[in-house]
C-alpha positions as a printed NumPy array, in Angstrom:
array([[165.122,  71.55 , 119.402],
       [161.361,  71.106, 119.634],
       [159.557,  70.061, 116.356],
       [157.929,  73.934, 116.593],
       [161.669,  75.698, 116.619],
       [162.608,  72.842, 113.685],
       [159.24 ,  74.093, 111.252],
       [159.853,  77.535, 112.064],
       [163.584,  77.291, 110.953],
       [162.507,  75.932, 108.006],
       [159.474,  78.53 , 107.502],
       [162.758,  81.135, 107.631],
       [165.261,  79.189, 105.709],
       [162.717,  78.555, 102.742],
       [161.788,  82.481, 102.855],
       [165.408,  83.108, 102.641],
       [166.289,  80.523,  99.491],
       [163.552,  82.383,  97.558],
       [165.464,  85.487,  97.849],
       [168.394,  84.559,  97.099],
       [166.726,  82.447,  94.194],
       [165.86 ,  85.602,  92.067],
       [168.849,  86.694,  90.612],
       [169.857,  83.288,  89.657],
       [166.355,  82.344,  87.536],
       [164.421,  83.884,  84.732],
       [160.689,  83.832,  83.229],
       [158.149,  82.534,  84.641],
       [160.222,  80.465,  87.64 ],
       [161.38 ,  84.052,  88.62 ],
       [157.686,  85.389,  88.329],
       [156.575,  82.134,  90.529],
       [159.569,  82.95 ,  93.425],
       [157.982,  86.728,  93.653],
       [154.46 ,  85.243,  94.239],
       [155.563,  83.099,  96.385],
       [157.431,  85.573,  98.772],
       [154.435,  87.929,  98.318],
       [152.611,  84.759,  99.897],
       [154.814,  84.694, 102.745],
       [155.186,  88.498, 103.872],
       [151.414,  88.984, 103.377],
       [151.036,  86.605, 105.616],
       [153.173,  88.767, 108.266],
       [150.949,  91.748, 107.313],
       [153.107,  93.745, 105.1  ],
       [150.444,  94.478, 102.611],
       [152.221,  97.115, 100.771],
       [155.501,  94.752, 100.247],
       [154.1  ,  91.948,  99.307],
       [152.078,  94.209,  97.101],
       [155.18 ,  95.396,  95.486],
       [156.193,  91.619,  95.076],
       [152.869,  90.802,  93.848],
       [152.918,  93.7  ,  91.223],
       [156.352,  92.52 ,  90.071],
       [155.172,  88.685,  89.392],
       [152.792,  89.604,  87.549],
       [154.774,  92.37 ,  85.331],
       [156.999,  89.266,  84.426],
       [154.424,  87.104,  83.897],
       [152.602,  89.595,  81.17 ],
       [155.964,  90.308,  79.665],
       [156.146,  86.896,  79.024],
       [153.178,  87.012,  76.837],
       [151.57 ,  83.609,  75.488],
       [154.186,  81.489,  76.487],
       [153.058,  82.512,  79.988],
       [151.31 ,  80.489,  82.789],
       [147.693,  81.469,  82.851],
       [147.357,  80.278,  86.064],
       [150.77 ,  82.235,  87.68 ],
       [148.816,  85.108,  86.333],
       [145.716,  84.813,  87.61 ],
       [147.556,  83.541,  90.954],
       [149.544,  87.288,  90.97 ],
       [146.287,  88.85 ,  89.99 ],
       [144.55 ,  87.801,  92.997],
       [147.557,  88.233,  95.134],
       [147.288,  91.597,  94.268],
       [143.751,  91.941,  94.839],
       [144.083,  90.416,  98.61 ],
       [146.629,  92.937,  99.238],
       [144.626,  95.88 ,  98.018],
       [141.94 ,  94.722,  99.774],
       [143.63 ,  94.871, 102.867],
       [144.945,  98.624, 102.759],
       [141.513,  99.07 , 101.831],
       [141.847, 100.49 ,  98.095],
       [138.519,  98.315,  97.131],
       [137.872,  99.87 ,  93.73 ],
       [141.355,  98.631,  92.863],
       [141.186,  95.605,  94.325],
       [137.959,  94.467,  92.802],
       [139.251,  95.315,  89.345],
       [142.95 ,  93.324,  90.086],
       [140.423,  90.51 ,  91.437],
       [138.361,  90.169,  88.117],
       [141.181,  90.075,  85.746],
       [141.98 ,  86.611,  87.928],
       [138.43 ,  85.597,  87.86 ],
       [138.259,  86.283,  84.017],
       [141.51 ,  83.963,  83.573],
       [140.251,  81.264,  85.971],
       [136.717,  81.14 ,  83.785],
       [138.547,  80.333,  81.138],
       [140.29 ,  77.748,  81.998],
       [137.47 ,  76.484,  84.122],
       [139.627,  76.308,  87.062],
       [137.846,  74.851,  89.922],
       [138.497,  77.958,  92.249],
       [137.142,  80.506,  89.698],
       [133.789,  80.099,  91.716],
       [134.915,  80.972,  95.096],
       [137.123,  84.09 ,  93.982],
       [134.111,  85.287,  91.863],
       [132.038,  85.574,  95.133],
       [134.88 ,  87.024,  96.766],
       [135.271,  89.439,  93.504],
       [131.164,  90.26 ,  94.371],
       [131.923,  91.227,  97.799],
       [134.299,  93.624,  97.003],
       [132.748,  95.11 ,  94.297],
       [129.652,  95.569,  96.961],
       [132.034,  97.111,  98.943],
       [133.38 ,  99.646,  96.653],
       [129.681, 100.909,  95.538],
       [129.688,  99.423,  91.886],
       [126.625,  97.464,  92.23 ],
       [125.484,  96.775,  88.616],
       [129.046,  94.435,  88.681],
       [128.292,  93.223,  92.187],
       [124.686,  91.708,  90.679],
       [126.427,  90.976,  86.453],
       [128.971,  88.659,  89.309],
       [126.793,  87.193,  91.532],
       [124.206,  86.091,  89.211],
       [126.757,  84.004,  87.624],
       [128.099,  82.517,  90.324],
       [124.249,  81.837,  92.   ],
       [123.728,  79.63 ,  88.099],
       [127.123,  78.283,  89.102],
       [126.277,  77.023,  92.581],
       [122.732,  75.618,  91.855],
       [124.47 ,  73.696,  89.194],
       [126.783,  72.212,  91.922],
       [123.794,  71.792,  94.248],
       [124.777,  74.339,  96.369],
       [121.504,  75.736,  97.315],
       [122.625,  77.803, 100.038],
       [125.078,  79.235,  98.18 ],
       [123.09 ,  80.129,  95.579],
       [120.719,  81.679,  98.122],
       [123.831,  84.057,  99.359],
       [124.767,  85.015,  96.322],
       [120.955,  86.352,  95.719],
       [120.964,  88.053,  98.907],
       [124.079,  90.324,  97.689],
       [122.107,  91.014,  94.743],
       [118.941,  91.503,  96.513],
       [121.208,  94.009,  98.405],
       [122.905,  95.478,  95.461],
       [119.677,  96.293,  93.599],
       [118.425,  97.943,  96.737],
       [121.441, 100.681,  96.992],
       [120.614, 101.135,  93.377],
       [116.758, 101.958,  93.924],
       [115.652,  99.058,  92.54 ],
       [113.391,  97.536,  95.038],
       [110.913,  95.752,  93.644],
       [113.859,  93.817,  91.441],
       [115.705,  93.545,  95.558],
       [112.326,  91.705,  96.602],
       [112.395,  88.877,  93.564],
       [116.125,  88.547,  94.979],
       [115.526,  88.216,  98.244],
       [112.366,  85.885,  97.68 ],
       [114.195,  83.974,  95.773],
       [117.093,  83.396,  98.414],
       [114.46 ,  83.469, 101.066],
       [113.142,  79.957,  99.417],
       [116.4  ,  78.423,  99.491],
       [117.333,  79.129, 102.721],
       [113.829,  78.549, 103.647],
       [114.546,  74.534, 102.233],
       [117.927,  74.171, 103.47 ],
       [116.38 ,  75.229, 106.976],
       [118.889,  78.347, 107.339],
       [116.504,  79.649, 109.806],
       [118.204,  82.842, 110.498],
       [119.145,  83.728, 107.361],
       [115.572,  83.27 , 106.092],
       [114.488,  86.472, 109.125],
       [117.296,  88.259, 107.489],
       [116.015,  87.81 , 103.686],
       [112.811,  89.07 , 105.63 ],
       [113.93 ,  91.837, 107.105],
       [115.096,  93.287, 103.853],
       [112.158,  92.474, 102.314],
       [109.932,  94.283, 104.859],
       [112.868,  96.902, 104.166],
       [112.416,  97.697, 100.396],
       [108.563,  97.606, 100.589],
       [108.541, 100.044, 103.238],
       [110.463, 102.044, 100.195],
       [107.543, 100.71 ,  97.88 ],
       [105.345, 102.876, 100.55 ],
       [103.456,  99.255, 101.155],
       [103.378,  99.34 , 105.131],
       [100.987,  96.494, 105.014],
       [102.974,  93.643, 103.714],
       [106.073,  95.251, 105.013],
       [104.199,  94.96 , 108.376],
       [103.882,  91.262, 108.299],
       [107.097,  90.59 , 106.91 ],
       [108.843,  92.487, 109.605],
       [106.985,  90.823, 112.335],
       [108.457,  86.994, 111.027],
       [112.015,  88.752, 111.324],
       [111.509,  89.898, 114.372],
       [109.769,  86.676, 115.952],
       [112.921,  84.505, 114.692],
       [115.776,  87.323, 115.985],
       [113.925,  87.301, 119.226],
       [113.753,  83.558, 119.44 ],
       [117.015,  83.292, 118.981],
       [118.225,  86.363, 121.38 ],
       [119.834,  87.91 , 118.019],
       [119.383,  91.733, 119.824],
       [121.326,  92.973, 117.095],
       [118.925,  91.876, 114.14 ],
       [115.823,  92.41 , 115.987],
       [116.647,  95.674, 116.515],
       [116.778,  96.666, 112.624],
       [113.436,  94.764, 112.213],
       [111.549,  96.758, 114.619],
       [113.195,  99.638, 112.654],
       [111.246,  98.68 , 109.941],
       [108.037,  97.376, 112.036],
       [108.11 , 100.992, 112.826],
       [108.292, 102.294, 109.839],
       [105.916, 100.188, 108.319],
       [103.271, 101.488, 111.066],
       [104.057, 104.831, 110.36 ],
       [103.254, 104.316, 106.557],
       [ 99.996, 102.634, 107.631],
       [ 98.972, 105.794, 109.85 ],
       [ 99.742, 104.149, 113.066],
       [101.861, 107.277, 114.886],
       [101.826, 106.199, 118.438],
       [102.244, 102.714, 117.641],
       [105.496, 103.881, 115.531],
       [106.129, 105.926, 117.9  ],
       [106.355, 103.271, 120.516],
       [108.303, 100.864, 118.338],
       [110.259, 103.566, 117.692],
       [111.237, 104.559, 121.588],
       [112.337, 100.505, 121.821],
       [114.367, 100.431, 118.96 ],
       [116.599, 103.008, 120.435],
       [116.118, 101.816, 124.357],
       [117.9  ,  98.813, 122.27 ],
       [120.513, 100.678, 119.896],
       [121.413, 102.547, 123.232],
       [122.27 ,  99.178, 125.132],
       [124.541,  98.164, 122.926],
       [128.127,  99.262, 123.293],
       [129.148, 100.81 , 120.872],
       [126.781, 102.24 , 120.084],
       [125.496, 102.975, 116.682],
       [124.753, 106.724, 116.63 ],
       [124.146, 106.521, 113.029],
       [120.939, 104.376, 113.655],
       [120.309, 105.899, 116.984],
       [119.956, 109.783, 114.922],
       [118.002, 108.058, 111.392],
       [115.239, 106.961, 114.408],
       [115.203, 110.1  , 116.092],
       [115.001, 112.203, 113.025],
       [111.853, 109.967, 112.123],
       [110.452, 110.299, 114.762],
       [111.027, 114.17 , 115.371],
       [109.434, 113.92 , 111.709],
       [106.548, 112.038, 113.509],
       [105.825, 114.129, 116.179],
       [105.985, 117.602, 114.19 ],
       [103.331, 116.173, 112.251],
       [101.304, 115.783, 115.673],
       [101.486, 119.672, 116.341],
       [104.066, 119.031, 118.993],
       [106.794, 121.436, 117.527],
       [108.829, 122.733, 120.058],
       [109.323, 118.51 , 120.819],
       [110.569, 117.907, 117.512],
       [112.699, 121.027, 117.455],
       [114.82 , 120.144, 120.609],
       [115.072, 116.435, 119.103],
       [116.764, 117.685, 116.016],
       [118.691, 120.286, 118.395],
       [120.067, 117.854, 120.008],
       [121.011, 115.384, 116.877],
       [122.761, 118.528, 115.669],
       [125.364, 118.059, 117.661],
       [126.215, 114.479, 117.297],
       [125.553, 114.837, 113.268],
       [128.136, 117.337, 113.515],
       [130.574, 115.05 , 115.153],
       [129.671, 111.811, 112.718],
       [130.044, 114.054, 109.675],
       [133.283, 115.896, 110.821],
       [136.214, 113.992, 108.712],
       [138.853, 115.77 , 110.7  ],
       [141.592, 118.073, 109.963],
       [144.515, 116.143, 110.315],
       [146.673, 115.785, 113.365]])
């Protein structure tokens, strides 16, 4: 038997003695032996059962009250936010995810940190931004305290991005200056275009085309040294927009036409962008007198806007 077939004996013989382990121990060893097979079968990809298992660790583990182990808890806590995470219930996840950051905190565990910027993540990715920036601030003090610069500087991006979906854009730019600088320092090149494409982004939404001009145009001189099509194709978005706002139609216009000669390139393609830049510009070239143009543009969107806002009836 190769050394392979010996670990993988074991891997199945040790998944085995945990189950039959339960019945025979109580408290917190029996809360331990359900995290640790939740460990194991999430690792197969049976999210809901190891959910279950999860759940059930950390039922015992509360039941057990203060003679519990904090750190079982906030183990099962987390396990259960992982899980939820990955049948994508993200509300639920993010809220099983703080109760393990909250725990950790206190008992300035040394992996509090990292599960907190998970925990911001997934609160970005359920929509509750306020929590995404109250978490991310903290861990950004956290980080520059360690001397983690660039971590810091992540951790104000997601807040530069979090006070954006909220409205708040003058509040995004002093986030994404401020993580601009760091990366900036820590010679992050690309992330540096990307803290300036965002800001060229929310002052577009200030209505300052100007500065949101020459902000756009150091994006999109990095993500076109660097061949990053993807990136350089949502800063000429907002080059374009940012001409627009500064009475420039044609030029627009002509950004415009090679922002989606590059959205159309790409496979797959992202008809979401591709219909937000034809709208504009329809919006564009009513405004030149050409109606009857703009009216077969947003014709034609009509129909894949149908099919991008259709959520299906059901098989």
């Amino acid at each position: 038997m190769s050394e392979d077939d010996e670990a993988g004996q074991d891997e199945l013989i040790t998944e085995e003695m945990l189950w039959d382990r339960i019945p025979e121990v109580e408290g917190a060893e029996r809360a331990s032996t359900y995290y640790e097979l939740s460990a194991r079968i999430y690792a197969r990809g049976q999210y809901d059962e190891a959910l279950a298992l999860a759940e059930t660790a950390c039922d015992i583990y509360s039941d057990l009250g203060s003679s519990a182990s904090s750190e079982g808890l906030a183990q099962a806590y987390s396990a259960i936010g992982y899980n939820l995470n990955q049948l994508k219930r993200m509300d639920e996840a993010a809220t099983a995810m703080s109760k393990a950051v909250d725990i950790l905190r206190k008992n300035k565990s040394p992996i509090a940190l990292e599960l907190a910027c998970t925990l911001g993540e997934w609160w970005y990715s359920s929509k509750n931004y306020q929590k995404v920036i109250d978490t991310m601030q903290e861990c950004a003090q956290e980080h520059l305290l360690d001397g983690n610069e660039v971590g810091a500087a992540n951790d104000l991006h997601l807040i530069g991005c979090a006070h954006r979906e909220l409205g708040d854009f003058s509040a995004a730019i002093g986030s994404f200056v401020e993580a601009r600088a760091l990366f900036k320092k820590n010679r992050e090149v690309i992330h540096v275009a990307r803290c300036d494409q965002k800001i060229a982004a929310s002052y577009v939404s200030l209505g300052n085309g100007e500065i949101a001009l020459e902000t756009a145009r150091k994006a999109i001189d990095v993500f076109e040294t660097a061949h990053d099509h993807r990136r350089e194709t949502f800063a000429l978005f907002e080059y374009g927009k940012a001409q627009i706002l500064m009475g420039r139609l044609d030029d627009g216009l002509s950004t415009f036409d090679q922002v989606i000669q590059s959205a159309t390139d790409e496979d797959p393609k992202d008809f979401e962008l591709i219909v937000d830049v034809e709208t504009r510009m329809a919006s564009v070239i009513r405004s030149q007198g050409r109606i009857e143009e703009a009216d077969e543009i947003l014709r034609r969107l009509a129909s894949v806007s149908e099919v991008l806002n259709d959520q299906g009836e059901g098989a």
